[in-house]
C-alpha positions as CSV (number, residue, x, y, z in Angstrom):
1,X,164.6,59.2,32.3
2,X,166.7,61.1,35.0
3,X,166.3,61.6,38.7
4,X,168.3,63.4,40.8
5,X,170.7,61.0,43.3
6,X,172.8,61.8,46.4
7,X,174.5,65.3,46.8
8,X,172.4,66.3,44.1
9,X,173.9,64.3,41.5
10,X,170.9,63.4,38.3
11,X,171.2,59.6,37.0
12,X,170.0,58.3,33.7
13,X,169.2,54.4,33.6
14,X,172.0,52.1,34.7
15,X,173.1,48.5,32.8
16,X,173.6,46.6,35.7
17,X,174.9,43.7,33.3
18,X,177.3,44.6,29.8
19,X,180.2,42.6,29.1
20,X,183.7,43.3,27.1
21,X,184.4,40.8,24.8
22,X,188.4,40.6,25.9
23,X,191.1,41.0,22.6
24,X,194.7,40.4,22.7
25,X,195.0,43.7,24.3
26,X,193.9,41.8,27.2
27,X,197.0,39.8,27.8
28,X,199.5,42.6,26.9
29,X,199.5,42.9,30.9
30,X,199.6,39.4,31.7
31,X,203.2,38.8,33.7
32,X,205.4,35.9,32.0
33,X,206.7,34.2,34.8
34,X,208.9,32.2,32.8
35,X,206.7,28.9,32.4
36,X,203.2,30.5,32.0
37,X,202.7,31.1,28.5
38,X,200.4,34.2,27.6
39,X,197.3,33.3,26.3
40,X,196.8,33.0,22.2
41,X,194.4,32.9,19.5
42,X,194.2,30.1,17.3
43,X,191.4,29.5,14.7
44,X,189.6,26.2,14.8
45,X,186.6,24.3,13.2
46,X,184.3,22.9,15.0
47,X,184.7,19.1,15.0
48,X,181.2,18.4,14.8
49,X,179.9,21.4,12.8
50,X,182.9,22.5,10.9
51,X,182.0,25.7,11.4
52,X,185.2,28.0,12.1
53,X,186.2,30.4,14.6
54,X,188.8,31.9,17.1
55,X,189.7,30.3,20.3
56,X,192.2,30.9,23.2
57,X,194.5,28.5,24.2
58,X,194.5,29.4,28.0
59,X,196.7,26.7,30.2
60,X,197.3,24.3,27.3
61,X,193.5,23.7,26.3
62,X,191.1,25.4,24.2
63,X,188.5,27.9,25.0
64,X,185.9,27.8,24.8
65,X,185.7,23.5,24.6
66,X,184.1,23.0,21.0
67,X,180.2,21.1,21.7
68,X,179.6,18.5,22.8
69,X,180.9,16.9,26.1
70,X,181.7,19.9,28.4
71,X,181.4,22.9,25.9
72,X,181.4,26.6,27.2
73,X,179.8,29.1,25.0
74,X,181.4,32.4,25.2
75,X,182.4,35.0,22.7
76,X,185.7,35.4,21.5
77,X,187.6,37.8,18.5
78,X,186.5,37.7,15.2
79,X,188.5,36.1,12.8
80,X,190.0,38.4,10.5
81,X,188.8,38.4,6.9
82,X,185.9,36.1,8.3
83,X,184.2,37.9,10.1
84,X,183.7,41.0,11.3
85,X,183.0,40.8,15.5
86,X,180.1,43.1,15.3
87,X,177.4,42.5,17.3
88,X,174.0,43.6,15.0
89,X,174.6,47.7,15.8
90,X,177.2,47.2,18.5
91,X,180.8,46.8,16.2
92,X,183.7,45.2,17.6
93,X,185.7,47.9,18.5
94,X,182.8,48.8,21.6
95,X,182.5,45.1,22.1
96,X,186.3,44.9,23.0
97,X,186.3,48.1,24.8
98,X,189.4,49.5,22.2
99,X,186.7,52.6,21.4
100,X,185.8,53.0,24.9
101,X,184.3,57.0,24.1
102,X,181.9,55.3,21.2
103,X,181.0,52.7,23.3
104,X,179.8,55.1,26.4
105,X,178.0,57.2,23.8
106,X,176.0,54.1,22.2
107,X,175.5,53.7,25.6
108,X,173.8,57.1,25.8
109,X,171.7,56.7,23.2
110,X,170.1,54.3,24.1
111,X,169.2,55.9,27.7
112,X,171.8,54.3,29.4
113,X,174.1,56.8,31.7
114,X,176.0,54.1,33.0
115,X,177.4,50.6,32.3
116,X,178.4,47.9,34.8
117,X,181.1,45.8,32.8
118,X,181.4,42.5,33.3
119,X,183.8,39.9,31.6
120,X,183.1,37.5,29.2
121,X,185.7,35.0,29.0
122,X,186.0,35.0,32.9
123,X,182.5,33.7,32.9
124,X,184.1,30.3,32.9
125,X,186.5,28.0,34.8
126,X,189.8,28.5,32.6
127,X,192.6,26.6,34.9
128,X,192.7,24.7,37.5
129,X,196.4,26.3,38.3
130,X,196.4,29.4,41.0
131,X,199.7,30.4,39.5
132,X,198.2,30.9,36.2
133,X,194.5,32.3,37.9
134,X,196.6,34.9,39.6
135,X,198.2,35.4,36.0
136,X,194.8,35.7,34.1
137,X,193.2,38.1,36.3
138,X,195.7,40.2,36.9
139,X,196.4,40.8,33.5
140,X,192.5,41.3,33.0
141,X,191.9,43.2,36.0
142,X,194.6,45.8,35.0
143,X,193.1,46.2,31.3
144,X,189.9,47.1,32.9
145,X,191.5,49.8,35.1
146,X,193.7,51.1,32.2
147,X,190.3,51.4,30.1
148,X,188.1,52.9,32.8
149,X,190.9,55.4,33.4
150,X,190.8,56.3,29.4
151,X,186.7,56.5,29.8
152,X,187.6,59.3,32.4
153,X,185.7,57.0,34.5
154,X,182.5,57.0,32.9
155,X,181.7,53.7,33.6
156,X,182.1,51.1,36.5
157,X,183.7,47.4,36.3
158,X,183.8,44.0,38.2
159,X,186.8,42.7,39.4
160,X,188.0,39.1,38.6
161,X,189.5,37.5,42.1
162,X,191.8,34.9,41.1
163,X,189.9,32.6,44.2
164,X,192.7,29.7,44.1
165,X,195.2,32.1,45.6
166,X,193.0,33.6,48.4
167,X,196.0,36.4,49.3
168,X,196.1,37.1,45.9
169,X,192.3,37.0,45.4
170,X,192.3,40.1,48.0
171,X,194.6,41.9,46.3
172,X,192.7,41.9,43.6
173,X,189.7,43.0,45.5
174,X,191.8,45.9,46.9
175,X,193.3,47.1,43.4
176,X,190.1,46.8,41.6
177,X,188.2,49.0,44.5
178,X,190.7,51.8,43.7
179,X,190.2,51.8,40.3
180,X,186.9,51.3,39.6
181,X,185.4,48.1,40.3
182,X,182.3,48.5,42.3
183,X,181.3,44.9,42.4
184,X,183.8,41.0,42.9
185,X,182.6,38.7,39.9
186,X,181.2,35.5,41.7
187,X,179.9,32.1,39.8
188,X,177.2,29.5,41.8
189,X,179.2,27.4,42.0
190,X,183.5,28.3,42.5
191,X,186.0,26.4,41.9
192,X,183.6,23.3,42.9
193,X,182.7,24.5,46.0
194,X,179.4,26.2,47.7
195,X,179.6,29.4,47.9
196,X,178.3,29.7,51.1
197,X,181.5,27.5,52.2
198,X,184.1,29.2,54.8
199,X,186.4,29.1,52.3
200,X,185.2,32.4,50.6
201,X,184.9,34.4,53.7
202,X,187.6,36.4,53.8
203,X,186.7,37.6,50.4
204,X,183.3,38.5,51.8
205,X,185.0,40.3,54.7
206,X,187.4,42.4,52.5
207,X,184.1,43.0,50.1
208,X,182.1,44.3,52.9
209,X,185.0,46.4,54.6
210,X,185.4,48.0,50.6
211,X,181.8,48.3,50.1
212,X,182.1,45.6,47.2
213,X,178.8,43.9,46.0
214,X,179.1,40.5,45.5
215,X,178.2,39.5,41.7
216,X,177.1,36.1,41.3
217,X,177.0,35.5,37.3
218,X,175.5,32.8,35.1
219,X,178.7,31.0,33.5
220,X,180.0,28.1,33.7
221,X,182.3,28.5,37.0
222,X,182.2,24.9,38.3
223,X,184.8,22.4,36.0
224,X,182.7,19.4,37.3
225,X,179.1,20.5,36.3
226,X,180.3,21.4,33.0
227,X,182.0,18.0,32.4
228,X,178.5,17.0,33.0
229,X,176.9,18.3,30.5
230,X,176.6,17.6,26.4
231,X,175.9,21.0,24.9
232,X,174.1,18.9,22.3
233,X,171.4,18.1,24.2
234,X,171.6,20.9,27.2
235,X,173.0,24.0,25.6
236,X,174.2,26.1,27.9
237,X,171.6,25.2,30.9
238,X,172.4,23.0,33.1
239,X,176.4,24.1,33.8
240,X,175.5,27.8,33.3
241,X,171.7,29.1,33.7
242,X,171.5,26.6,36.9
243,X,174.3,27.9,39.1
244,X,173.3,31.1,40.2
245,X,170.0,28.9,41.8
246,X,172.4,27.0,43.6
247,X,174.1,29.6,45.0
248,X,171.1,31.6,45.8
249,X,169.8,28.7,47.9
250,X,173.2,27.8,49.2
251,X,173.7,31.5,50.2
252,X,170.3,32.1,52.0
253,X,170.9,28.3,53.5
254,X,174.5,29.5,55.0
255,X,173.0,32.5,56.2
256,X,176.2,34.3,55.1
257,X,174.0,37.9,54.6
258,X,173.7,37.0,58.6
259,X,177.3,37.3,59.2
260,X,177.9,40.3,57.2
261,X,175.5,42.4,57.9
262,X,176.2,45.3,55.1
263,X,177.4,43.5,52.1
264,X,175.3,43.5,49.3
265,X,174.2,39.9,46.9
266,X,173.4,40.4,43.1
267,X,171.9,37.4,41.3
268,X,172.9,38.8,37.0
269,X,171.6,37.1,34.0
270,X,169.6,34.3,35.5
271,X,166.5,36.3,34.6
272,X,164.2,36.6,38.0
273,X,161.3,34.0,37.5
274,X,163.3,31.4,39.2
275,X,162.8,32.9,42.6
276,X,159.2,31.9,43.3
277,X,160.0,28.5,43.0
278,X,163.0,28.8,45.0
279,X,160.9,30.9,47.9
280,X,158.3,27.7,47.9
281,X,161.5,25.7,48.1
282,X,163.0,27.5,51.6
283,X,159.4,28.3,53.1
284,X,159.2,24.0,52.9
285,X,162.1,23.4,54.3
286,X,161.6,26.1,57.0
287,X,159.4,23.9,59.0
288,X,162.5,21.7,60.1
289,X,164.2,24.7,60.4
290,X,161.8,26.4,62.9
291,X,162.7,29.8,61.0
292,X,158.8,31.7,60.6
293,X,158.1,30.4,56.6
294,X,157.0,34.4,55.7
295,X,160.3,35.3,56.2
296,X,161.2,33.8,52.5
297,X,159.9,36.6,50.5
298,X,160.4,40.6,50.5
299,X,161.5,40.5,54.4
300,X,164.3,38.4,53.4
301,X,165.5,40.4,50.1
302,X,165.6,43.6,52.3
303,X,167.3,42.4,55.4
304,X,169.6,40.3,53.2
305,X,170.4,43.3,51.0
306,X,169.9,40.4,47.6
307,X,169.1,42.2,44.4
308,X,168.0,40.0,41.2
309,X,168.1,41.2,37.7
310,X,164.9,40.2,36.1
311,X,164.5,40.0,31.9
312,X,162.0,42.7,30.5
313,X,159.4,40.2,28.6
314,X,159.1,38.5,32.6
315,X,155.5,38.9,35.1
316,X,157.1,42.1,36.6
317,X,154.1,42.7,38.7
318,X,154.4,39.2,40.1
319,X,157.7,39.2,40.2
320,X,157.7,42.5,41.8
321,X,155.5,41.3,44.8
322,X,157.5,38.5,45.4
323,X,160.9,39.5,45.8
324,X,159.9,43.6,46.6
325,X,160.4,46.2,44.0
326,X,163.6,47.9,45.8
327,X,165.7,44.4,45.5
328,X,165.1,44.2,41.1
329,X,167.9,45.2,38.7
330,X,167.7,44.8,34.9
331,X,170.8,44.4,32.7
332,X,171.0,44.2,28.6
333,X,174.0,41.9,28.0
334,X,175.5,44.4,25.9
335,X,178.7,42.9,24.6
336,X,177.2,39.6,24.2
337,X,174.5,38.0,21.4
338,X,173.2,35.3,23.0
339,X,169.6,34.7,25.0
340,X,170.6,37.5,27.3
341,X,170.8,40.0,24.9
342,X,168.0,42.9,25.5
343,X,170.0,46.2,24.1
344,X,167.0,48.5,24.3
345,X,166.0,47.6,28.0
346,X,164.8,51.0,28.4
347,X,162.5,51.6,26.0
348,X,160.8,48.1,26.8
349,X,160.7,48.9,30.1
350,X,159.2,52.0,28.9
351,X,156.2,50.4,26.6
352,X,154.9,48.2,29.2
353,X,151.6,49.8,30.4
354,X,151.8,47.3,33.4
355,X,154.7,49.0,35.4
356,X,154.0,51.9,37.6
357,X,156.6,55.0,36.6
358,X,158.1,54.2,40.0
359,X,158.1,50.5,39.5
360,X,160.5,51.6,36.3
361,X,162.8,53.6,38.5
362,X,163.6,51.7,40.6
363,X,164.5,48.8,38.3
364,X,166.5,51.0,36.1
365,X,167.7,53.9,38.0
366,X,167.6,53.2,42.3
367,X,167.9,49.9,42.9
368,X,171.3,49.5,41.0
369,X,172.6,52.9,42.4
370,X,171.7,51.4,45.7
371,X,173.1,48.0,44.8
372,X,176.5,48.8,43.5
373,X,177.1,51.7,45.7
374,X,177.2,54.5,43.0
375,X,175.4,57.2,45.4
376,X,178.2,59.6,44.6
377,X,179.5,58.8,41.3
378,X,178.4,61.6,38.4
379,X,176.9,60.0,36.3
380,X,176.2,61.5,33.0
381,X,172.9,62.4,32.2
382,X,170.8,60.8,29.1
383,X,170.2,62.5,26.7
C-alpha cells in the first residue's frame, strides 16, 4: 500500500506507536554530575512470584516496582543466560535499537515504511528529582538522535522533556526537533498535575512554534495514581490505561487546542472505543457550559487537530463516525509484548471487508503523515 505524499514523495503505511526497549547503551550518554549515579541493572525475583528478571536501579529504587502496591510493568533487558529478550519474531537486538538497519527492514516487511519510536522505560514516573530528570532524558534523548542518525534517518522519534526543569524541558524540545523527533512524549496525568494546567504551556508554545505534536501515552506518568493501585487486583489499568482519558477530557475542558491554534494532540495506546463515552460525557456537561452539545464529535477532532490511535479488532465504522476518519491513527507496539501488541496491523487492516480502501489510508498512511508532520520526509516505499 503506497500513495504518493507532498512534493511527490510515495508513503508506505506508518507505525504511529513502536517502542525501543532501552539497554545499557542508553546511559553511556548520561552526564555524572558527581552525585547522580548512572542507572544499573540488577537482577531480582519477584517477591511474590519468584519469578526472576532485570531491573534498573534509577534514583535509588527499582524499576519497574515488583507487583503489588504501586507496580509499573514495563520491559527491561534480558537477563543473560536466562533469557533471551526476543519478542516472538522481533529479537532483542531490533527491540533495543543496537541493529537499527534489521529493525527498519522487519519493519518493511511487514508494510511498514516508517516507525514512530517511542520509549519504553520513560512510560513511567522514574524520580521525583529534576536534577536527575534532566539527567535521564538527556542521556535518552541523545541515544535516540545518535541511532536515528545511524538509520540514515529512516525513522522518526519522540522526545523525552525532562518536565521538572521547564528550561531544560525546552531544550530538550529544541534538540530533539533537530534531530529527529517529530512528536514531545506526554502522560495524562505529569508529574501529578492536569495537563491542561498553565504549567505546561510553555512547552505547548515551543511545540507549536517547532511543529511538534503533542504525544499523550498510556504509562504510568502520575507517582500518586500508581501508589494507588495493587497490580494484583488492577494490572496495569487504573494508573496506566486510565490517564490518557483524563487528559483527553482535561485537555478539551482547558480548551488548550483554543490557545494554540496549530499544534497538533495524539491520544497512543489507549485504543479509541473510549471516546464515545467520553463525547456523551462533554455533550452533558455542555448544557452548563452553554457551548452547542454537537460540537463534541468530528467538529471538535478537526478544529482541535486531536488524532486517536484506535486497535484493529475495534467497531472502526462506529468509531470512524464518531471521531471522523481524518483524526484515527493505528500503532503496533512493536518493541513491546503486552495487550498492545498488534505487529501485523497492516494486513488486519487489510482483511477487514468492513473498511472502505480509503477508510484504510487514512488510518495507516494520511492521517499520521498529517499528524506528525512527515509531509516532506522520504519515506521508503514498502515493498
Amino acid at each position: 500500500m503506497t500513495t504518493t505524499g507532498h512534493m511527490g514523495v510515495e508513503f508506505g503505511a506508518i507505525d504511529v506507536d513502536t517502542h525501543v526497549v532501552e539497554s545499557e547503551a542508553v546511559w553511556s550518554h548520561f552526564e555524572d554530575h558527581g552525585h547522580l549515579p548512572r542507572p544499573y541493572l540488577v537482577e531480582a525475583a519477584d517477591p511474590r512470584t519468584g519469578v526472576r528478571r532485570s531491573r534498573w536501579v534509577i534514583d535509588g529504587k527499582l524499576v519497574p516496582k515488583p507487583e503489588g502496591k504501586g507496580a509499573q510493568a514495563v520491559a527491561t533487558p534480558p537477563i543473560a543466560g536466562f533469557e533471551t529478550g526476543d519478542a516472538g519474531d522481533v529479537i532483542w537486538a531490533w527491540r533495543s535499537m543496537e541493529d537499527v538497519e534489521g529493525r527498519m527492514s522487519d519493519s518493511v516487511d511487514r508494510g511498514v515504511s516508517r516507525q514512530i519510536v517511542f520509549p519504553t522505560i520513560f512510560l513511567a514516573d522514574l524520580t521525583s528529582d529534576p536534577l536527575v530528570q534532566v539527567a535521564l532524558a538527556r542521556a535518552y534523548n541523545r541515544f535516540m538522535a545518535e541511532r536515528w542518525e545511524t538509520a540514515n534517518r529512516n525513522f522518526s522519534w519522540v522526545v523525552v522533556p525532562p518536565l521538572r526543569d521547564m528550561s531544560k524541558a525546552l531544550d530538550e524540545i529544541e534538540f530533539g526537533r533537530t534531530h529527529g523527533a517529530v512528536g514531545v512524549l506526554f502522560h495524562g496525568l505529569e508529574i501529578d498535575r492536569s495537563i491542561g494546567d498553565p504549567y505546561f504551556e510553555q512547552v505547548y508554545e515551543r511545540a507549536e512554534e517547532l511543529d511538534l505534536s503533542i504525544c499523550i501515552h498510556t504509562g504510568p506518568g502520575s507517582p500518586t495514581m500508581l501508589d494507588l493501585q495493587d497490580s494484583r487486583y488492577t494490572r496495569n489499568f487504573g494508573h496506566n490505561r486510565v490517564l490518557p482519558l483524563i487528559g483527553f477530557h482535561d485537555l478539551v475542558f482547558s480548551g488548550i487546542p483554543e490557545r494554540f491554534p496549530s499544534l497538533r494532540f495524539g491520544f497512543l495506546e489507549a485504543s479509541a472505543s473510549w471516546v464515545p463515552f467520553l463525547l456523551h460525557f462533554l455533550r452533558r456537561a455542555s448544557r452548563r457550559s452553554g457551548r452547542d452539545p454537537q460540537f463534541y464529535g468530528q467538529e471538535m477532532f478537526r478544529e482541535y487537530r486531536i488524532y486517536v490511535a484506535c486497535e484493529a479488532d475495534e467497531d472502526l465504522p462506529y468509531l470512524g463516525e464518531c471521531i471522523g476518519w481524518d483524526n484515527l491513527l493505528i500503532g503496533s507496539d512493536y518493541g513491546h509484548t503486552d495487550q498492545s501488541a498488534e505487529l501485523d496491523i497492516v494486513q488486519k487492516l487489510e482483511n477487514r471487508s468492513d473498511l472502505a480502501q480509503s477508510a484504510r489510508d487514512k488510518i495507516l498512511i494520511t492521517n499520521p503523515t498529517r499528524f506528525y508532520g512527515l509531509g516532506d520526509l522520504q519515506t521508503r516505499k514498502t515493498r
